[in-house]
Z-matrix of the N, CA and C atoms (Angstrom, degrees):
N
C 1 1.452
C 2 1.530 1 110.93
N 3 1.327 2 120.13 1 -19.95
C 4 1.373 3 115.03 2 -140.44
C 5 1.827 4 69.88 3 -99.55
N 6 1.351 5 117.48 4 -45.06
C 7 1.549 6 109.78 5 -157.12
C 8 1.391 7 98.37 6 -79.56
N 9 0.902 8 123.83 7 -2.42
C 10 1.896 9 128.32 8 -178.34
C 11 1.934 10 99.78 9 -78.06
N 12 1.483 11 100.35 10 -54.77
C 13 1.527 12 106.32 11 176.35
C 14 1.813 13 107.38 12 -69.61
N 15 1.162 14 138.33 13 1.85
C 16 1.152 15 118.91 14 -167.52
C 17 1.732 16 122.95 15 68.54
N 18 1.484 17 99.09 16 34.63
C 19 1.640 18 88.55 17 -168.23
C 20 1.331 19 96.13 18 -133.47
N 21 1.214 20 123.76 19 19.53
C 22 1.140 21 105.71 20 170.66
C 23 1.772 22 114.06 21 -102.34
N 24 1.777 23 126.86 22 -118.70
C 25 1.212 24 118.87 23 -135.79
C 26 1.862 25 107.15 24 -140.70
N 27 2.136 26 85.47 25 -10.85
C 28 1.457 27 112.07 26 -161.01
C 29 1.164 28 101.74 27 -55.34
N 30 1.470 29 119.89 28 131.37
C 31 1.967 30 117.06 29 163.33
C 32 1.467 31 94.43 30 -81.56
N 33 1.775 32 115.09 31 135.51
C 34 0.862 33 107.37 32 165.43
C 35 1.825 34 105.17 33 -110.00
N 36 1.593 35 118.70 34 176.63
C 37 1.634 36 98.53 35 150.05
C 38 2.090 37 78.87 36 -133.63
N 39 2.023 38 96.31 37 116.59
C 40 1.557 39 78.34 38 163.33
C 41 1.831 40 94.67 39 -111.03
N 42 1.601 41 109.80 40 172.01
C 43 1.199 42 119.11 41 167.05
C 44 1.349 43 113.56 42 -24.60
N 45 1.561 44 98.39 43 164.29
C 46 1.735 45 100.86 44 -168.06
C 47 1.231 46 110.87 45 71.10
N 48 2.012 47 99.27 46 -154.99
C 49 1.468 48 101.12 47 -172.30
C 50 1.423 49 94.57 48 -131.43
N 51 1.649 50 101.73 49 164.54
C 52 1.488 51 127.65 50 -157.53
C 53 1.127 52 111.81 51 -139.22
N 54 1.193 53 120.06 52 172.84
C 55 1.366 54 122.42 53 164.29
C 56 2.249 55 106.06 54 -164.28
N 57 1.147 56 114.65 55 141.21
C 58 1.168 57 111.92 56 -179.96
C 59 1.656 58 106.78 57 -161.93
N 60 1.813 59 109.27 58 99.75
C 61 1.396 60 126.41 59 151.80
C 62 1.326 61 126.85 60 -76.53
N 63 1.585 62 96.13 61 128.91
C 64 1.564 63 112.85 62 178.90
C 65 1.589 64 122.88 63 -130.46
N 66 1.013 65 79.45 64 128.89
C 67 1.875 66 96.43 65 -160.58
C 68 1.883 67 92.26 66 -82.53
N 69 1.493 68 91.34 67 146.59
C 70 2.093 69 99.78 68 152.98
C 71 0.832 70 121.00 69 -124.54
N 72 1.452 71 172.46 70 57.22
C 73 1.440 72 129.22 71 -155.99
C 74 1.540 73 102.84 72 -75.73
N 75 0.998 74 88.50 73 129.68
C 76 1.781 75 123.63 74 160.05
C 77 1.749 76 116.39 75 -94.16
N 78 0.903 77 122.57 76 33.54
C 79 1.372 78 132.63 77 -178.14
C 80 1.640 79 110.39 78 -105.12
N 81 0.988 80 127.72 79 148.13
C 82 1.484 81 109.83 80 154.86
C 83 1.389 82 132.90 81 -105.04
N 84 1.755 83 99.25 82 80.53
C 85 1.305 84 130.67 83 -162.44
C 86 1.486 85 130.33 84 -132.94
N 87 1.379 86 134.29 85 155.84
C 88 1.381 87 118.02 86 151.75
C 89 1.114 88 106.00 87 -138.78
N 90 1.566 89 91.74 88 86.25
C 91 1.369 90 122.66 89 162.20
C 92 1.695 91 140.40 90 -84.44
N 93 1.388 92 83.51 91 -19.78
C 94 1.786 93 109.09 92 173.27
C 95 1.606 94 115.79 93 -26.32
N 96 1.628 95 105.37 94 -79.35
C 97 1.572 96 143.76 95 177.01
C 98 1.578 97 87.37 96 -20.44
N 99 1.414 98 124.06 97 -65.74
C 100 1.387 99 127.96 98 -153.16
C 101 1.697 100 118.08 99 -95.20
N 102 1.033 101 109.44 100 21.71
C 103 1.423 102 138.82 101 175.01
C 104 1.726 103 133.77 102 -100.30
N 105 1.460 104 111.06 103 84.27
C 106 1.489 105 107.46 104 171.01
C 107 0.882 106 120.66 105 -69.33
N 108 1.445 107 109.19 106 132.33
C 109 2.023 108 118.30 107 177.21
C 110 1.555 109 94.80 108 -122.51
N 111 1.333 110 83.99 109 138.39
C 112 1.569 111 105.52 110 172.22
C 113 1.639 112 113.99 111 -151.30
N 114 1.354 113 107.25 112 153.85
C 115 2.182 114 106.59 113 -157.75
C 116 1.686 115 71.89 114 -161.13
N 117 1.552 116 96.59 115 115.53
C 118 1.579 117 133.76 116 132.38
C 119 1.476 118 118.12 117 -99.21
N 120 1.491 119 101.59 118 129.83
C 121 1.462 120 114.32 119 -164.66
C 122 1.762 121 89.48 120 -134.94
N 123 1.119 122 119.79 121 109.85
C 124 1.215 123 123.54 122 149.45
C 125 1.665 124 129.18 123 -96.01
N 126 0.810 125 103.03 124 115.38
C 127 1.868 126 126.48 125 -179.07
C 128 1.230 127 114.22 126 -61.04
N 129 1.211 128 143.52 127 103.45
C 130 1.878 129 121.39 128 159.46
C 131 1.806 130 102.80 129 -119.54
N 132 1.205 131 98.43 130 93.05
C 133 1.849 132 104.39 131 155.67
C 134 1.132 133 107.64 132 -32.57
N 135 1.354 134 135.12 133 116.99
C 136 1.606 135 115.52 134 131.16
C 137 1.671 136 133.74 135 -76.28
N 138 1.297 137 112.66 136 -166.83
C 139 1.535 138 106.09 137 -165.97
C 140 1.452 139 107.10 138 -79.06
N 141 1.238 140 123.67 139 -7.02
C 142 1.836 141 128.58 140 -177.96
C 143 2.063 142 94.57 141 -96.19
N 144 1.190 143 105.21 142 11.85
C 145 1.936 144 93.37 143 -178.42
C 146 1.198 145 102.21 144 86.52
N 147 1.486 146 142.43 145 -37.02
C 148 1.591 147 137.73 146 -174.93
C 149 1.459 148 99.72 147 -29.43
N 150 1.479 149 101.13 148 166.76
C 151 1.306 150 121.22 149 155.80
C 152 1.302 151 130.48 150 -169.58
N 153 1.996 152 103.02 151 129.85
C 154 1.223 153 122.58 152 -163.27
C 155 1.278 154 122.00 153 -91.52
N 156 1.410 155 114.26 154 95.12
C 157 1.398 156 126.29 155 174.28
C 158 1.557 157 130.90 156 -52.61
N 159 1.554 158 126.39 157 110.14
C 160 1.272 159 95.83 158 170.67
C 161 1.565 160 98.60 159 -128.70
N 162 1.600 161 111.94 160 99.59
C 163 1.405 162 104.28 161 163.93
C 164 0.722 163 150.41 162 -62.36
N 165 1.343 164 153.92 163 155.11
C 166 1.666 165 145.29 164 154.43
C 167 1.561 166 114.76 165 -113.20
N 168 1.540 167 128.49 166 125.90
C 169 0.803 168 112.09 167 -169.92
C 170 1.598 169 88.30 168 -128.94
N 171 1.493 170 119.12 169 155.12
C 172 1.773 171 106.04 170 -159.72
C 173 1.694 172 82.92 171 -153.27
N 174 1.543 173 116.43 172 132.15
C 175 1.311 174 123.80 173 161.36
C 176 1.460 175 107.57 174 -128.78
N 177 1.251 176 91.35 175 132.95
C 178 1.574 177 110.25 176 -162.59
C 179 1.708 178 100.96 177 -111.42
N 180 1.603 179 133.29 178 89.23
C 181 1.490 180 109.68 179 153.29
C 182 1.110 181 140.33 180 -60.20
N 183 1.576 182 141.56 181 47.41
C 184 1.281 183 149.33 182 -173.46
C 185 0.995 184 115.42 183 -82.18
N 186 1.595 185 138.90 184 -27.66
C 187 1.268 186 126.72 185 -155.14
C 188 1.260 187 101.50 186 -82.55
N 189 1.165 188 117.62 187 146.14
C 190 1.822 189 130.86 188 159.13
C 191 1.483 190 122.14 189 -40.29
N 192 1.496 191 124.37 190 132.90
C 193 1.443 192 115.12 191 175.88
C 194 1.384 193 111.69 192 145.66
N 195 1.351 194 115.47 193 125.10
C 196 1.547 195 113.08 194 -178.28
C 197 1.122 196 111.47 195 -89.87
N 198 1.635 197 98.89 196 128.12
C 199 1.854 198 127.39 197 -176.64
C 200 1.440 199 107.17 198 -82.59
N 201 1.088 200 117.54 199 154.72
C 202 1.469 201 137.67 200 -167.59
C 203 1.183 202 110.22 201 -116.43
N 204 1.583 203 120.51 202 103.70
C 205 1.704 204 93.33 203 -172.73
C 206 1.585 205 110.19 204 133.95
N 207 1.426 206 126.44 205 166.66
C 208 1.581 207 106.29 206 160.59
C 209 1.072 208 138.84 207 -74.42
N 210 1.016 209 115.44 208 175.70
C 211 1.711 210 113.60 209 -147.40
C 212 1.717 211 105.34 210 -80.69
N 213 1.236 212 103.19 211 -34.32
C 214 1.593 213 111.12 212 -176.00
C 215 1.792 214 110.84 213 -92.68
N 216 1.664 215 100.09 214 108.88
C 217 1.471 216 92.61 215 161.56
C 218 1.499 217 131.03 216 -87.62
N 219 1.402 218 111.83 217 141.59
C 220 1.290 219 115.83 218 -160.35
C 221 1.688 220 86.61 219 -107.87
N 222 1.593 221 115.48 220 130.28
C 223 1.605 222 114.07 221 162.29
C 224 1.386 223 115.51 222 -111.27
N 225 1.214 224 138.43 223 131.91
C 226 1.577 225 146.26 224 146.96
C 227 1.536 226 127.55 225 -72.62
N 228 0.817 227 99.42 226 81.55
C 229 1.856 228 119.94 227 -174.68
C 230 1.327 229 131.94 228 -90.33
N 231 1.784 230 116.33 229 109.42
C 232 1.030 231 120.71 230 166.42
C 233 1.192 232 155.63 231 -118.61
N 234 1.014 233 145.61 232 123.59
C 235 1.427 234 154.71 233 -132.10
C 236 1.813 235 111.90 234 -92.58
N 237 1.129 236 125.32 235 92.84
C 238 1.670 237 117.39 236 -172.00
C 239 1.980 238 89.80 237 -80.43
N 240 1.363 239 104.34 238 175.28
C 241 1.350 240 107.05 239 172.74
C 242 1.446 241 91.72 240 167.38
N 243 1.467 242 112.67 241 160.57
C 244 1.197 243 138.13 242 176.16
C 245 1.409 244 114.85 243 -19.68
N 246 1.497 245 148.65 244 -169.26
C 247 1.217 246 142.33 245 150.34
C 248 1.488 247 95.76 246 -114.12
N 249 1.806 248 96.47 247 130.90
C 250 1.123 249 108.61 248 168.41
C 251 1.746 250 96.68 249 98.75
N 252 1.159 251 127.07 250 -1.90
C 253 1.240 252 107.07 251 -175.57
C 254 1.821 253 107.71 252 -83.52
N 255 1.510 254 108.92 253 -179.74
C 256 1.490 255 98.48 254 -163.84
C 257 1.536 256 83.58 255 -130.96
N 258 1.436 257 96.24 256 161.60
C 259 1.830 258 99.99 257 -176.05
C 260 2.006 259 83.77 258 -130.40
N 261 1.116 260 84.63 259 128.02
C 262 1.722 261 105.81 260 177.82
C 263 1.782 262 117.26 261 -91.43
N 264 1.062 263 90.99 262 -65.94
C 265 1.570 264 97.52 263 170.28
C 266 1.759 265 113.19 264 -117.28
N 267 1.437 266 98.62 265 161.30
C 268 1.300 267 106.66 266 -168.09
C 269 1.998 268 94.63 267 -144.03
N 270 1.006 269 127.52 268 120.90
C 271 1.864 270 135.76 269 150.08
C 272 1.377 271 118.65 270 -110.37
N 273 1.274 272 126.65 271 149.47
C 274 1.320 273 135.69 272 154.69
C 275 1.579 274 119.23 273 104.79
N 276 1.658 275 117.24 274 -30.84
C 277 0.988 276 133.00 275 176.53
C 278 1.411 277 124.06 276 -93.04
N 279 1.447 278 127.54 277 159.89
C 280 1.340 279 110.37 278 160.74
C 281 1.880 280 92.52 279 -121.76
N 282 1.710 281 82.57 280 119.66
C 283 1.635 282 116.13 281 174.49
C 284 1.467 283 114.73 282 -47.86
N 285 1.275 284 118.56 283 113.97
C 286 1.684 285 134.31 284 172.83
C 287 1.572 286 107.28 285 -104.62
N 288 1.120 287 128.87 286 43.01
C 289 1.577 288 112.43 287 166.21
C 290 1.337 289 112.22 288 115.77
N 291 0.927 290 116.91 289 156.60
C 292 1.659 291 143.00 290 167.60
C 293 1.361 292 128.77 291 -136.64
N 294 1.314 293 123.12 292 126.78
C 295 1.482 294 140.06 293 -143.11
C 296 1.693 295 126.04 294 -172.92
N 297 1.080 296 109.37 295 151.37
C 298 1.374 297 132.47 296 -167.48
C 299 1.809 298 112.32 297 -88.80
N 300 0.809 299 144.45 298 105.35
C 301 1.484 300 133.11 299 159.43
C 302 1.368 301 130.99 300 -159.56
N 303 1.100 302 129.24 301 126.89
C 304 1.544 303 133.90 302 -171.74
C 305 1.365 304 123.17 303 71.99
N 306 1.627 305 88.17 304 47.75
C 307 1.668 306 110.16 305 -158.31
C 308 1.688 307 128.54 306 40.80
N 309 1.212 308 104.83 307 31.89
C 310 1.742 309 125.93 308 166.88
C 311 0.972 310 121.79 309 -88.32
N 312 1.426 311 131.12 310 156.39
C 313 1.677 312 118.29 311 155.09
C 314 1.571 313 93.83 312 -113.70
N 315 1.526 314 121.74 313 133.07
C 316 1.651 315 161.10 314 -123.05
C 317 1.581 316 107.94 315 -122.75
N 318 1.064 317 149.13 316 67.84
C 319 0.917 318 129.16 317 152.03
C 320 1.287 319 134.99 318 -73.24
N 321 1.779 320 138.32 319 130.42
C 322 1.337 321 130.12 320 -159.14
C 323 1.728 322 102.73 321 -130.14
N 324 1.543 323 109.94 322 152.65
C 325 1.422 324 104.13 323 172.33
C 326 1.818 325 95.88 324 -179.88
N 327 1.530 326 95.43 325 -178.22
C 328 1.573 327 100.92 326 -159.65
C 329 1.581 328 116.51 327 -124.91
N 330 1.162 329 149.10 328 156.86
C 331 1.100 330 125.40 329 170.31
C 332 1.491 331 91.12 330 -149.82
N 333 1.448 332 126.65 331 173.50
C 334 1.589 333 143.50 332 142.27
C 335 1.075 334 121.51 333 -107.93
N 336 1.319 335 133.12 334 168.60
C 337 1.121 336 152.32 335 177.82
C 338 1.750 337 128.10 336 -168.01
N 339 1.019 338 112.90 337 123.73
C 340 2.209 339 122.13 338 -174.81
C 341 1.338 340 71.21 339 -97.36
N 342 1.663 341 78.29 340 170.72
C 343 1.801 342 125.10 341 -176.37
C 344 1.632 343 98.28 342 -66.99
N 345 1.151 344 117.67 343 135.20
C 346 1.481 345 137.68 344 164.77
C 347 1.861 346 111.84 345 80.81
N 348 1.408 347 103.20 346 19.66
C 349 1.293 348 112.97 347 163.30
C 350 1.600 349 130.98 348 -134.67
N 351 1.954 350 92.96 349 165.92
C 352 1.944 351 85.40 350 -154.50
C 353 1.416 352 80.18 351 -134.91
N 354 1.409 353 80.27 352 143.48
C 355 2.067 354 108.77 353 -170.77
C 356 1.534 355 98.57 354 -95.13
N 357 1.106 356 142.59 355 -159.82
C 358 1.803 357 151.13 356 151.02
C 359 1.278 358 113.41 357 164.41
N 360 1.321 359 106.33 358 107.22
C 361 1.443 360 137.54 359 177.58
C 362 1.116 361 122.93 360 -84.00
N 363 1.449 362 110.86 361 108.69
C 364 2.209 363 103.18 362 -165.78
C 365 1.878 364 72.03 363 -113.70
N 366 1.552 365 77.45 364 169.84
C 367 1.820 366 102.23 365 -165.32
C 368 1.361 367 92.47 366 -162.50
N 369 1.201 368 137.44 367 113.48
C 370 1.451 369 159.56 368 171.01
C 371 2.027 370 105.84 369 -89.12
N 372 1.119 371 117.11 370 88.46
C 373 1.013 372 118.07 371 179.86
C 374 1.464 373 120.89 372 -124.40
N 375 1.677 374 107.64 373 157.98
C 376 1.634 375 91.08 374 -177.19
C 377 1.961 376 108.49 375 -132.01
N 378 1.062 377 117.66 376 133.22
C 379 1.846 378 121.62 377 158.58
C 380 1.012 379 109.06 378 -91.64
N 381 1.353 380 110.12 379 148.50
C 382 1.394 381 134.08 380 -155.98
C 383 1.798 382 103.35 381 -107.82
N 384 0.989 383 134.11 382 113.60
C 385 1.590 384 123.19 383 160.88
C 386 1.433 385 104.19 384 83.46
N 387 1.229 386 122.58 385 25.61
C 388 1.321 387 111.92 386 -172.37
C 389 1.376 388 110.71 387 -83.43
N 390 1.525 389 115.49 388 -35.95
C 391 2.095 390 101.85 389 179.18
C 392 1.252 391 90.76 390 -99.80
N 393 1.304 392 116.31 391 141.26
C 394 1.237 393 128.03 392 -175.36
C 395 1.949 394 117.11 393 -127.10
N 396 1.569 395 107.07 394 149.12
C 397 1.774 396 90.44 395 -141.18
C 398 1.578 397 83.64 396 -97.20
N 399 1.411 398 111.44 397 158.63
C 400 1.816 399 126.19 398 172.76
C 401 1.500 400 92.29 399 -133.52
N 402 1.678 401 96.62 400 151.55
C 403 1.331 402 113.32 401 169.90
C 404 1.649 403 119.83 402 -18.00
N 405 1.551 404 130.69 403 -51.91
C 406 1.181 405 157.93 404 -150.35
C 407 1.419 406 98.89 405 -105.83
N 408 1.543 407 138.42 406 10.61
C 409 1.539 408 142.67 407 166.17
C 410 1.320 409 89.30 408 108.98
N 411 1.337 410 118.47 409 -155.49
C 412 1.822 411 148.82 410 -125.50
C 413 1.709 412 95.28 411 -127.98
N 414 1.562 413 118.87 412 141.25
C 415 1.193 414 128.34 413 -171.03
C 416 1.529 415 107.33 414 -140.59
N 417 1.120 416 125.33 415 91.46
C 418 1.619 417 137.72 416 -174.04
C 419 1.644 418 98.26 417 -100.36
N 420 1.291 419 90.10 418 150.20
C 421 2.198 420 105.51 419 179.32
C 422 1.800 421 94.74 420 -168.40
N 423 1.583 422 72.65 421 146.49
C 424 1.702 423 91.47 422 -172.30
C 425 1.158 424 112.30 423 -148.14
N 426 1.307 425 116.60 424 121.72
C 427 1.365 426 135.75 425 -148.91
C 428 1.888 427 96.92 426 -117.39
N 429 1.811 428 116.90 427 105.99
C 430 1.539 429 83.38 428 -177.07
C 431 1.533 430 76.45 429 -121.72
N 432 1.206 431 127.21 430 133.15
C 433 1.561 432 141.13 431 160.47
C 434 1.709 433 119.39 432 -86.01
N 435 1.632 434 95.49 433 144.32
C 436 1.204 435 103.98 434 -163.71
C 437 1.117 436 103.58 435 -99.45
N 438 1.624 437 120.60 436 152.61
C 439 1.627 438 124.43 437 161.30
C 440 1.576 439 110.56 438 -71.93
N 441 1.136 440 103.73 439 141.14
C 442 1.833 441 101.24 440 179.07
C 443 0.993 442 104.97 441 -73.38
N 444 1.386 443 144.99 442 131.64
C 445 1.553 444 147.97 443 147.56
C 446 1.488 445 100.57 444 123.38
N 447 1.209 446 116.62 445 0.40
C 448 1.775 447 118.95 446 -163.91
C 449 1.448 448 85.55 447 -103.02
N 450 1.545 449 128.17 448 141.92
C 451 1.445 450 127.66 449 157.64
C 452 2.233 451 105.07 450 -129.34
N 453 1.509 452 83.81 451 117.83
C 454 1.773 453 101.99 452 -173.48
C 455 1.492 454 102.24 453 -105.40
N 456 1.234 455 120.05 454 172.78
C 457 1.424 456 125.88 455 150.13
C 458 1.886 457 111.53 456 -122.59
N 459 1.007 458 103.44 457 118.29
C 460 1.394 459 122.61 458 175.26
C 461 1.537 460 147.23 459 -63.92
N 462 1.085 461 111.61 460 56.22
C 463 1.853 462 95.49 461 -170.42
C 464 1.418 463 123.70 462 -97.29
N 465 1.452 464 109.59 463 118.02
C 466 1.651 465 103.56 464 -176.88
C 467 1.893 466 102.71 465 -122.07
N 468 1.530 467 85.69 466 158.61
C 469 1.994 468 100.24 467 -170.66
C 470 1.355 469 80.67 468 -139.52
N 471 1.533 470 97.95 469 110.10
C 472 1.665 471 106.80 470 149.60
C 473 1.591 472 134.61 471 -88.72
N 474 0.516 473 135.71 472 129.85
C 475 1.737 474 137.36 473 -149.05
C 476 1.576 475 111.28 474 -119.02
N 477 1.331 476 142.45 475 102.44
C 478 1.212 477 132.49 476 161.76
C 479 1.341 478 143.93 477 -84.39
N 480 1.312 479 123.37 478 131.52
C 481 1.400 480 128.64 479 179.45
C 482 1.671 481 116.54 480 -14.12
N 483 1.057 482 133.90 481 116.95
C 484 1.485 483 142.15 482 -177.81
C 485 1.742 484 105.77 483 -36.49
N 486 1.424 485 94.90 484 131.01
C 487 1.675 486 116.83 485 -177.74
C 488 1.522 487 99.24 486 74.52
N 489 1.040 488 125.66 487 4.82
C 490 1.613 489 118.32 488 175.03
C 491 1.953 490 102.36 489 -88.72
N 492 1.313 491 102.89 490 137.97
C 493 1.613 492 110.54 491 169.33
C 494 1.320 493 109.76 492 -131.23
N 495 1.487 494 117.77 493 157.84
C 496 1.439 495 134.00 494 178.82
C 497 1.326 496 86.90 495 -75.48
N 498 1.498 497 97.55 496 156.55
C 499 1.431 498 132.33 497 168.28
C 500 1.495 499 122.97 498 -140.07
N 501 1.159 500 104.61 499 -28.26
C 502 1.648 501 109.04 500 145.24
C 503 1.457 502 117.88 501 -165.27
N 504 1.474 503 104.08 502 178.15
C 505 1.796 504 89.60 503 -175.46
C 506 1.417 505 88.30 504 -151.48
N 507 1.599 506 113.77 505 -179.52
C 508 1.442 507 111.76 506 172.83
C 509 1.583 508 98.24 507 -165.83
N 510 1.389 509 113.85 508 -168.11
C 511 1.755 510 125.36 509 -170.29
C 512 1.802 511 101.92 510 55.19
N 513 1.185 512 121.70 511 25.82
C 514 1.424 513 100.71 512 156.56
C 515 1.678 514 96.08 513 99.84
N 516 1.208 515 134.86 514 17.54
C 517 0.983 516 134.20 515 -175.36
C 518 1.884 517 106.89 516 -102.67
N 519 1.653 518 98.54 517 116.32
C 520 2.099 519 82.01 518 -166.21
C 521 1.851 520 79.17 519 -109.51
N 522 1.543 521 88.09 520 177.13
C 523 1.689 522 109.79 521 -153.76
C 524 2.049 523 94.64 522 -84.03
N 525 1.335 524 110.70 523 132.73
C 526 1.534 525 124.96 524 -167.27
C 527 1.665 526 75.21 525 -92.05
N 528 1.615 527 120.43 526 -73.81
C 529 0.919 528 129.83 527 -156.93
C 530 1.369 529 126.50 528 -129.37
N 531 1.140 530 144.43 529 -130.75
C 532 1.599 531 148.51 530 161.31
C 533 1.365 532 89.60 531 -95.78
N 534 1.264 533 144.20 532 -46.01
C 535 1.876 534 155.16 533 -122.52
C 536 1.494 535 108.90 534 -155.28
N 537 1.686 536 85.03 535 8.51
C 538 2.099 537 90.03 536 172.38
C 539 1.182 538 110.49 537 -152.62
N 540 1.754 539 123.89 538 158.84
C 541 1.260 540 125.33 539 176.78
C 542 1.546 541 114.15 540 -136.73
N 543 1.211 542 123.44 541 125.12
C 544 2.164 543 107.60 542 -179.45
C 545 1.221 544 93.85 543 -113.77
N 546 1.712 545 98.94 544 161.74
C 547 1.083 546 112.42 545 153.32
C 548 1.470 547 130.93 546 -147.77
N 549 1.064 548 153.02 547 132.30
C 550 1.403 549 143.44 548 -97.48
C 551 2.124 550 103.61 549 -178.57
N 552 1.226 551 114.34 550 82.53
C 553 1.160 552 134.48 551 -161.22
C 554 1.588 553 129.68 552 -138.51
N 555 1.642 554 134.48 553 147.00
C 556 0.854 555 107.29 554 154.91
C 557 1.812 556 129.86 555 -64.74
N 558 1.427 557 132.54 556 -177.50
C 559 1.553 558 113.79 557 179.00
C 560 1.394 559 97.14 558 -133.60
N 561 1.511 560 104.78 559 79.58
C 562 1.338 561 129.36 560 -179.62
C 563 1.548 562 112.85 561 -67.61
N 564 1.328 563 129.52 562 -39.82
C 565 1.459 564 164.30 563 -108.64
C 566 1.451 565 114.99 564 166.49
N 567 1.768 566 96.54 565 138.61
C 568 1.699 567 100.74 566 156.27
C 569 1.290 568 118.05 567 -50.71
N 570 1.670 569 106.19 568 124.64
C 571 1.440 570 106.56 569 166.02
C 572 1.387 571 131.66 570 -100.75
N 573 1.422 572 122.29 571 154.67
C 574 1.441 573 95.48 572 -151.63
C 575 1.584 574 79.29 573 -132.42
N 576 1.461 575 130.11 574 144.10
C 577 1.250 576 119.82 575 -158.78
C 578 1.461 577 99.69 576 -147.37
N 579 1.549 578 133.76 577 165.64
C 580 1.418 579 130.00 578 137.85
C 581 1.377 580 120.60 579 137.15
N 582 1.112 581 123.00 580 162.36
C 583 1.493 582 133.81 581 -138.91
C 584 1.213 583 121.85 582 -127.01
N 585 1.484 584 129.55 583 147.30
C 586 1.581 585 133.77 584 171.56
C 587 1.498 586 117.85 585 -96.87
N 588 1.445 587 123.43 586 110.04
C 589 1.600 588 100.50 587 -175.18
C 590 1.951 589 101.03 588 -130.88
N 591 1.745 590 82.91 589 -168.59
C 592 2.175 591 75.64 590 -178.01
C 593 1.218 592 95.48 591 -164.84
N 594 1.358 593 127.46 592 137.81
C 595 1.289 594 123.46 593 149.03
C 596 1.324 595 128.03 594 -31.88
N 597 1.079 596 102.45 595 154.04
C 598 1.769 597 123.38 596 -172.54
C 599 1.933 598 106.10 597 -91.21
């Protein structure tokens, strides 16, 4: 039931492009509860369908509440994404590897964080071929899956190649511009996102 609703834990890789963060703590803590997560993902299509990722991913320990445990949480963080996609730049983390699995390409790395401080990890990454063009213009979808038990807030701006305009969109995505789309949510659930556009 749970994988029927999208709520469970499944890595998927479907067509198009994706994205799927997964948190660990490896600490011996429960530190989680008191932890804001938040992921800005800005999109820019280019004119071949690519797409240029620039995330932000930001954990904030601010909230009020006595933790159980040591004081320093340690997270193990991994990055699902397209196969074949390439990660260009990397901040905030210290990088553990790169890898293949569950038909993904894997990026892994580590960070800490004490009480009343905020980490933010940008990651400049790119998918290859993900909107793909039909007779009738260009067809982009974006699949970002949630970790079960993790609660983020989400904002993504997709951006299209110059003289390109939407023609339709769907999953909750409202119009930024003629050549842009945001969307701005909690990330309760897999979100399933993406747009029809065409040259001018």
């Amino acid at each position: 039931m749970l994988q029927l609703v999208h709520l469970d834990n499944t890595i998927q890789a479907p067509p198009g492009d994706h994205l799927f963060i997964v948190d660990a703590n490896v600490s011996a803590n429960k530190a989680n509860s008191f932890i804001v997560n938040t992921v800005r993902d800005q999109v820019t299509i280019d004119a071949h369908g690519n797409a240029i990722h620039h995330t932000t991913i930001v954990y904030a320990w601010t909230l009020p509440g006595r933790d159980y445990g040591h004081p320093l949480y340690r997270d193990y963080i991994r990055i699902y994404a397209p196969p074949g996609s390439t990660l260009s730049e990397r901040e905030g983390w210290q990088a553990h590897g790169t890898s293949t699995a569950f038909g993904n390409q894997v990026w892994a790395g580590y960070f800490t964080l004490v009480v009343g401080q905020t980490r933010t990890i940008t990651l400049v990454w790119t998918s290859y071929g993900v909107a793909e063009q039909a007779a009738n213009g260009w067809h982009y979808q974006y699949l970002l899956q949630r970790q079960a038990g993790i609660q983020r807030t989400l904002t993504l701006q997709v951006l299209l190649p110059a003289c390109e305009t939407v023609t339709s969109r769907w999953g909750g995505l409202a119009p930024g511009s003629a050549s842009a789309a945001m969307l701005r949510e909690s990330w309760n659930g897999d979100i399933n996102v993406g747009l029809d556009y065409r040259g001018c």
